[in-house]
N, C-alpha and C positions, 0 to 999 in steps of 0.2 A: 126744668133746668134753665140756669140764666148765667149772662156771662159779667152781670154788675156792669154792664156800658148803658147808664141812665139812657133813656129814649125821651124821657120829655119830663119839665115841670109841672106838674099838676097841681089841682089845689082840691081840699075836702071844703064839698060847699052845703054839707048838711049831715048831720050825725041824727041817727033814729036809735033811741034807750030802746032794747030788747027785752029788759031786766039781767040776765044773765048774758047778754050780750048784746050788739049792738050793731047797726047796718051804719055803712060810708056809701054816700055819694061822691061819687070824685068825678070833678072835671081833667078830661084828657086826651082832646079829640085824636092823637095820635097815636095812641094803644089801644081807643075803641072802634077804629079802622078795621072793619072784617069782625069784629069781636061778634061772639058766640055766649049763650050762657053755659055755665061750667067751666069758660078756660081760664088759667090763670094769669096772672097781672102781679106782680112784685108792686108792693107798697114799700117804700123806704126798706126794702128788703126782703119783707112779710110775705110769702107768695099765699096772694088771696082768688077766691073762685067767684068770676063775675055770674051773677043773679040777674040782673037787670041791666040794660043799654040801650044809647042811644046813638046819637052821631057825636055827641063830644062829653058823653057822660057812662059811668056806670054805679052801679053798686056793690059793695059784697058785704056778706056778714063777716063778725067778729068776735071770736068765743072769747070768753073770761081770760080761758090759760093764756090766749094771744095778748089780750090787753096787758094781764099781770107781768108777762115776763118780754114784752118788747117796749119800745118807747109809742105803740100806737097808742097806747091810753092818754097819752097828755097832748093826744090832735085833739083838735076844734075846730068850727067854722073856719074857713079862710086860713089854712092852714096849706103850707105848700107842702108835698109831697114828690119823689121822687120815682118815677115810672119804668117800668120796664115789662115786655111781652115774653113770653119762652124764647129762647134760641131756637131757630129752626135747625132739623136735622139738613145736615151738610152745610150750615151758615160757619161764616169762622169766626173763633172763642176770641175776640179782642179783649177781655180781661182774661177772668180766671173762671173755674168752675163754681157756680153759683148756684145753692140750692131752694134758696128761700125760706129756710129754716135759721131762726135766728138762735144762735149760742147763748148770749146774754146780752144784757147794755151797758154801756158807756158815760161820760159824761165830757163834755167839752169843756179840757181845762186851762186853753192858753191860745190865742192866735197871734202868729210873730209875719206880719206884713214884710215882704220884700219888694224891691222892686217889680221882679217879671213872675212874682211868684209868693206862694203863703206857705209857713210850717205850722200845721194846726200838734196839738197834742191834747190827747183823748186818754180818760182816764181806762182802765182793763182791768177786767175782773180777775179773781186770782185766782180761779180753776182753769183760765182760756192763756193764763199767759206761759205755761209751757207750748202751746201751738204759736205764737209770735213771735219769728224770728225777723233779725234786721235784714233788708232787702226780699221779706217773703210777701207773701199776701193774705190780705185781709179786705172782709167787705166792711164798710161805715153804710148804714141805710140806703142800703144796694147799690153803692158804690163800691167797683173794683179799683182796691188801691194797693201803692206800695210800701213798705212799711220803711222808715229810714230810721227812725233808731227803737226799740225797743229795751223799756226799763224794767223796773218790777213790780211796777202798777201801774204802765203809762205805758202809749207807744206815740211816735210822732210819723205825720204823714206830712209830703209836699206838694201844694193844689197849682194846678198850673189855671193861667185863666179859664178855659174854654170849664174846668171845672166848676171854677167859682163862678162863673156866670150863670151856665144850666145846670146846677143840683142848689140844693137845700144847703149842702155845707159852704156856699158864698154869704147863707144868713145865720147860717148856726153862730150862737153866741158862748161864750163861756159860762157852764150852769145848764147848758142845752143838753138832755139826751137823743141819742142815736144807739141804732141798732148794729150787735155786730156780731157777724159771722167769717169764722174761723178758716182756715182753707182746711177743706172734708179730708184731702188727700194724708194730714199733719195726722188729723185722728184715726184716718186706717191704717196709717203705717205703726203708730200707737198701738193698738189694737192688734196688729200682726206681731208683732214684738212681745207683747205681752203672752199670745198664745203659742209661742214657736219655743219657751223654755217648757210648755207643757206635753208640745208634741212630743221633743227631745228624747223621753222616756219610755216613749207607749212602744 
């Protein structure tokens, strides 16, 4: 479980072809602090299981399904990346609940510079846009954010510096994807709805 409060910029400084999948090197001495093999580490959202470490590196593998259905298959070398370790039990959720499971992807279709602040707008799939509402939450490549307006193929978010400095989306560009996960709590309550006209009868 993660709370989308990036921990650190990382970069992927070597991709190893598997054939049907493939290992990441990632630099990030600050999430490989204590690291263990087996635990996990959010990649731009992706929650992956470190293999290998060091003091400012790890590995993890990368199945097919992962690559096809998040934005990890168009990293590379020198590719920065966005970090984050589990929440620890009893630590507090400074974003939202974060699972590491990505919903679908996006694409970055606009960024409107303001003075103290950015509104990026990201394009959304059309099965995930009943879960996005305006003012709810939503993760961008394991970014916890808020959603300020929500259309019907698009949502927009507002990056405040400390944002766009430490993640990825200070250099995502228009044409860029990113990975985006829904807030889980949208589809349980989905899910309870759906099976409470079935109870009704029994």
């Amino acid at each position: 479980m993660f709370t989308g409060i990036v921990e650190e910029l990382g970069e992927i400084t070597a991709i190893e072809n598997l054939g049907d999948s493939c290992r990441f090197r990632v630099r990030g001495p600050v999430v490989t602090e204590g690291a263990k093999h087996g635990d996990s580490i959010a990649v731009n959202g992706v929650c992956l299981t470190v293999v290998e470490h060091d003091a400012d590196w790890f590995t993890a593998d990368v199945m097919a399904e992962t690559l096809d259905r998040s934005s990890l298959g168009a990293l590379a070398e020198g590719s920065r990346v966005n970090l984050e370790r589990p929440m620890a039990l009893g630590a507090r959720l400074g974003g939202h609940i974060v699972q590491g499971h990505v919903d679908g992807t996006g694409q970055v279709l606009e960024r409107k510079p303001s003075e103290n602040w950015e509104i990026i707008r990201i394009s959304l799939p059309a099965d995930l846009t009943r879960y996005v509402v305006e003012k709810g939450s939503i993760t961008v490549d394991g970014i916890s954010l808020t959603v300020v307006d929500a259309g019907p193929d698009y949502f927009t978010v507002s990056l405040i510096p400390t944002t766009l400095d430490l993640t990825t989306l200070g250099i995502k560009q228009p044409g860029d994807p990113v990975n985006l996960e829904v807030d889980v709590v949208a589809k349980y309550v989905e899910r309870l709805l759906a099976n409470s006209g079935q109870g009704a009868g029994q």
